[in-house]
C-alpha positions as CSV (number, residue, x, y, z in Angstrom):
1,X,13.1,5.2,4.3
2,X,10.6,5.4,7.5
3,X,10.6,4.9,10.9
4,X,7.1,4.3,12.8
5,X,6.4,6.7,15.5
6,X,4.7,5.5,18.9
7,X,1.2,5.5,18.4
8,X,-0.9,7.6,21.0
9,X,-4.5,7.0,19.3
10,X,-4.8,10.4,18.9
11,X,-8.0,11.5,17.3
12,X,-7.5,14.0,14.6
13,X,-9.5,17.2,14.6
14,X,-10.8,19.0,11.7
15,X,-7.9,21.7,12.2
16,X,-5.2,19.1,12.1
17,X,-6.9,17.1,9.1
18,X,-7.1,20.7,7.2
19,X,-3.0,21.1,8.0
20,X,-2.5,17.9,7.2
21,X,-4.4,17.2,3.8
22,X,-4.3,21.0,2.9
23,X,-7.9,21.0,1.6
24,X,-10.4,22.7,3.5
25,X,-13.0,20.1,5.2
26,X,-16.7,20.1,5.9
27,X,-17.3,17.0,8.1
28,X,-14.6,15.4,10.3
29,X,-16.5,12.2,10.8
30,X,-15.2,10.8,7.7
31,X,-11.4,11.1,8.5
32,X,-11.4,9.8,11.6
33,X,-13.5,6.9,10.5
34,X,-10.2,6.7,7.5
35,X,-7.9,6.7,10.8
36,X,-9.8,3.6,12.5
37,X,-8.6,0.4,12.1
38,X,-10.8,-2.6,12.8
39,X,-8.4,-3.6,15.8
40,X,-9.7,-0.4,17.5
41,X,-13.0,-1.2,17.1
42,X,-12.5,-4.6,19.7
43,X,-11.2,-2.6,22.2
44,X,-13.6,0.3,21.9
45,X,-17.1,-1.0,21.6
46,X,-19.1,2.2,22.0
47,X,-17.0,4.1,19.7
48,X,-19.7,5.9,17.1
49,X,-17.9,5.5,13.8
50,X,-17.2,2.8,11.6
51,X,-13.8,1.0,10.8
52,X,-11.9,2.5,7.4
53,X,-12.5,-0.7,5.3
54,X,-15.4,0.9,3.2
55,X,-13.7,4.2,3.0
56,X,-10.7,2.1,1.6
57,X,-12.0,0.6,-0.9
58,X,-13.5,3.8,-2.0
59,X,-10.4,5.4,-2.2
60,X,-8.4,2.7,-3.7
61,X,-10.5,3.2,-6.7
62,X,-10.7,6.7,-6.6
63,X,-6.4,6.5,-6.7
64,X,-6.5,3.8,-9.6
65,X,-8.3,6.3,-11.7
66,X,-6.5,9.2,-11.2
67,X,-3.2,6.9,-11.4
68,X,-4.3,5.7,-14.3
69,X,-5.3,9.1,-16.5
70,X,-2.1,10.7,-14.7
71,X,-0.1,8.0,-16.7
72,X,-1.9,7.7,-19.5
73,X,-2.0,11.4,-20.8
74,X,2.0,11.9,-19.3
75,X,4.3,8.6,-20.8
76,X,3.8,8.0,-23.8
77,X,4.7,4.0,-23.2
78,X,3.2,0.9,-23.8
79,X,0.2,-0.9,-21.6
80,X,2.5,-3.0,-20.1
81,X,4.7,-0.9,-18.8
82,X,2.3,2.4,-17.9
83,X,0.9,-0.8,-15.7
84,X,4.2,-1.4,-14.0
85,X,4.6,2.2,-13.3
86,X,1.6,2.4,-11.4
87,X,2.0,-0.9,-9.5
88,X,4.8,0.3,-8.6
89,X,3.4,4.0,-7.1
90,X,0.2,2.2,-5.6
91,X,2.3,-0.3,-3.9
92,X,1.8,-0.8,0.2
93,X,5.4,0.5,0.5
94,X,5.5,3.5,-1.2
95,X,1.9,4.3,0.1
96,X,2.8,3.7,3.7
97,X,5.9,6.0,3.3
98,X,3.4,8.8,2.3
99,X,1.3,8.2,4.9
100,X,4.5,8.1,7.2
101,X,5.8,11.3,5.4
102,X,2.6,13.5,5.7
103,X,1.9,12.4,9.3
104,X,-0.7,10.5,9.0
105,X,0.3,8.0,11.1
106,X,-0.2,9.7,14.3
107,X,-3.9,9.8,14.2
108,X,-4.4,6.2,13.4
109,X,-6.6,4.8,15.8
110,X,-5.7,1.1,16.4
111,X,-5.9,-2.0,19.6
112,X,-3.1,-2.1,21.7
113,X,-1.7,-4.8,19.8
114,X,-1.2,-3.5,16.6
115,X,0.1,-0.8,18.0
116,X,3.1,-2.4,18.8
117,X,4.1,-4.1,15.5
118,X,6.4,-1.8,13.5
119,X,6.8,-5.0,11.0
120,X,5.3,-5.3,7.4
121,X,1.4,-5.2,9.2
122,X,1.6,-1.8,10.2
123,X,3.1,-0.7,6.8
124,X,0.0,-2.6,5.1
125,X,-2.5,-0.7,7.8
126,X,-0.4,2.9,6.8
127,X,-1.0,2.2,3.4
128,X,-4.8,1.4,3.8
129,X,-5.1,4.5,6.1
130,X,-3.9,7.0,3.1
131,X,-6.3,5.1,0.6
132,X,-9.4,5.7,3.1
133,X,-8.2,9.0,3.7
134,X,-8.6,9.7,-0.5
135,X,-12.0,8.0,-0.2
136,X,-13.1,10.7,2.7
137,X,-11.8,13.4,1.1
138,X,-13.7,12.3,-2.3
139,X,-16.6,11.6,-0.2
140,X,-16.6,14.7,1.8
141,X,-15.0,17.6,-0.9
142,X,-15.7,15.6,-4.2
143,X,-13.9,14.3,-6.8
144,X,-11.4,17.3,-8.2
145,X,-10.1,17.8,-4.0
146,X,-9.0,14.1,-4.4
147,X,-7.1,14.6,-7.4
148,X,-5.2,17.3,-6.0
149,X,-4.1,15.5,-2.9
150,X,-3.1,12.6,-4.9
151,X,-1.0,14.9,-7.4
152,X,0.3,16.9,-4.9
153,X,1.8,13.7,-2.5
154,X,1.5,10.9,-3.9
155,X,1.9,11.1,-8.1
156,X,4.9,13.7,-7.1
157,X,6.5,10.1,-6.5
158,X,6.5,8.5,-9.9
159,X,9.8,10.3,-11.1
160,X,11.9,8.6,-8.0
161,X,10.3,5.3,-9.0
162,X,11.0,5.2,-12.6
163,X,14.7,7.0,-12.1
164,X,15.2,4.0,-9.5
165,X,14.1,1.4,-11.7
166,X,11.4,0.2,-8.8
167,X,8.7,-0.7,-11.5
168,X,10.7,-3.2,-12.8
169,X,8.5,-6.2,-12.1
170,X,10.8,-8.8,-10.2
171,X,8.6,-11.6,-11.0
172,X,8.7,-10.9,-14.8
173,X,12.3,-9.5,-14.6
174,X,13.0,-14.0,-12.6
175,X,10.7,-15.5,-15.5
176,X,12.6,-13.5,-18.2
177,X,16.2,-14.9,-16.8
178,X,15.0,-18.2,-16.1
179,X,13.7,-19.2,-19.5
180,X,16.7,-18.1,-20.8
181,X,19.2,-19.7,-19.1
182,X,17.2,-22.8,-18.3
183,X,13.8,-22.8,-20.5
184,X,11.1,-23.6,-17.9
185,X,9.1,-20.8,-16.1
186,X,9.4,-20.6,-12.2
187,X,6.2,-21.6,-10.3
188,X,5.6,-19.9,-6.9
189,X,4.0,-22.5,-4.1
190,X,2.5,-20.7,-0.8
191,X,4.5,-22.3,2.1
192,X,2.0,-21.0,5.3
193,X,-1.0,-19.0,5.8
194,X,-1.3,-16.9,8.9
195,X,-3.2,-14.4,10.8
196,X,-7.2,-13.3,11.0
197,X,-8.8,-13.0,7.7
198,X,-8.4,-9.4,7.9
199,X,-4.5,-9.2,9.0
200,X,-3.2,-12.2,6.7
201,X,0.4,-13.0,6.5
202,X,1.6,-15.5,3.3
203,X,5.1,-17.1,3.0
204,X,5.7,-18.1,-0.7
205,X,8.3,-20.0,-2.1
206,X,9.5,-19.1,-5.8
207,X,10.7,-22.4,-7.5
208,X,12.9,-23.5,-10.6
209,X,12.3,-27.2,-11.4
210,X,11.5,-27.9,-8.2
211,X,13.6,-26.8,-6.4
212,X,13.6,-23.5,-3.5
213,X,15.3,-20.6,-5.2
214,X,13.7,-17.8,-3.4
215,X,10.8,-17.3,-0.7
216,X,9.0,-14.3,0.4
217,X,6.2,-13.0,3.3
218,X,3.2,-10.2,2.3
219,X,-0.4,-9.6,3.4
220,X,-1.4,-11.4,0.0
221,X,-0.3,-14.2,-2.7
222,X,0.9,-11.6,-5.0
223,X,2.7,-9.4,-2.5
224,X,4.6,-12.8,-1.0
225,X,5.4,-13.9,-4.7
226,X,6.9,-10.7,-5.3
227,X,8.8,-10.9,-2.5
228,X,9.8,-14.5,-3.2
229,X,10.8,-13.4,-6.9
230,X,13.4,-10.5,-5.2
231,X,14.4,-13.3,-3.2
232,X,15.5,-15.9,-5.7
233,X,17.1,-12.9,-8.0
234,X,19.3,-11.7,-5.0
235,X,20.5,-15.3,-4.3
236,X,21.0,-15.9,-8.2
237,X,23.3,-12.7,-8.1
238,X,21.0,-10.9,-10.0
């Protein structure tokens, strides 16, 4: 469990990204570009660095592969659920709580506005921070710095997750229970579509023959469905 601090947009320095990370840098440019969110951008026109969205999807890769080969040479389980286990560790959540635990989030560089939600948004925006942050360390130390910092805080993770039983998927774990009690498959409808292109928020509803047995928010389909499933198992008892 987390709490968000008060965000001061404070620009980290190549000292404080070295402490922070605990690799040694070359260019600081590149982590302060992973701290900016778009938002910041609007209110800051001259600012000379670019948002984090390129650096994120850098590093989202960069994580899935190191994920990926961390799990595959460790548990010796099938495809389907070595892909649970890391949904379940590259999940906003548990990558905003890293970003939360390190202290990432005091550098993040955001508008006034989204500095003032503490909802699921700035957990989504944490989460995308520590992703940009793997693709500027990649970018700026190379590959084997990445993996390090990714064992070191965020695969250090998986035991909690699998102890707790977190990569259970709740949308399999409601289709599973379903067809057995009732022999249809739930269907998930979206219910509203919110926000900028950039900042989406979905509601979802998770339905058994028709009929509401769950609903759930996220920043995408998948994430609301989830939430939706976790809904409809919690009201069924489950």
């Amino acid at each position: 469990m987390f709490t968000f601090c008060n965000l001061q947009n404070t620009m980290i320095t190549k000292d404080e990204a070295e402490k922070l990370l605990g690799i040694k840098i070359k260019s600081i440019d590149n982590y302060i570009s992973a701290c900016t969110h778009r938002s910041y951008l609007n209110e800051h026109r001259s600012f000379p660095l670019p948002h984090n969205e390129r650096l994120e999807f850098l590093g989202d890769a960069v994580l899935e592969l190191v994920a990926t080969e961390y799990l595959y040479r460790t548990y010796p389980y099938s495809e389907g659920e070595l892909t649970n286990f890391r949904s379940a560790l590259v999940n906003y959540k548990i990558l905003a709580e890293i970003s939360s635990r390190i202290g990432l989030e005091k550098f993040l560089l955001m508008s006034r506005g989204e500095a003032k939600d503490t909802g699921r948004a700035r957990q989504v925006i944490l989460a995308n921070a520590i992703e940009a942050i793997i693709g500027a360390i990649y970018e700026d130390v190379g590959y084997e710095s990445a993996v390090d910092f990714i064992t070191r805080e965020i695969l250090v993770e998986l035991p909690r997750i699998i102890q707790s039983g977190q990569y259970v998927d709740p949308k399999s774990k409601l289709q599973e229970i379903v067809q057995e009690r009732k022999g249809v498959t739930p269907s998930y409808h979206v219910v509203s579509e919110t926000g900028p292109d950039h900042n989406k928020i979905f509601v979802v509803s998770a339905n058994i023959q028709q009929t509401e047995a769950g609903r759930g928010s996220g920043p995408s389909k998948q994430e609301a469905e989830i939430a939706a499933a976790e809904d409809a198992l919690k009201n069924m008892g489950i």
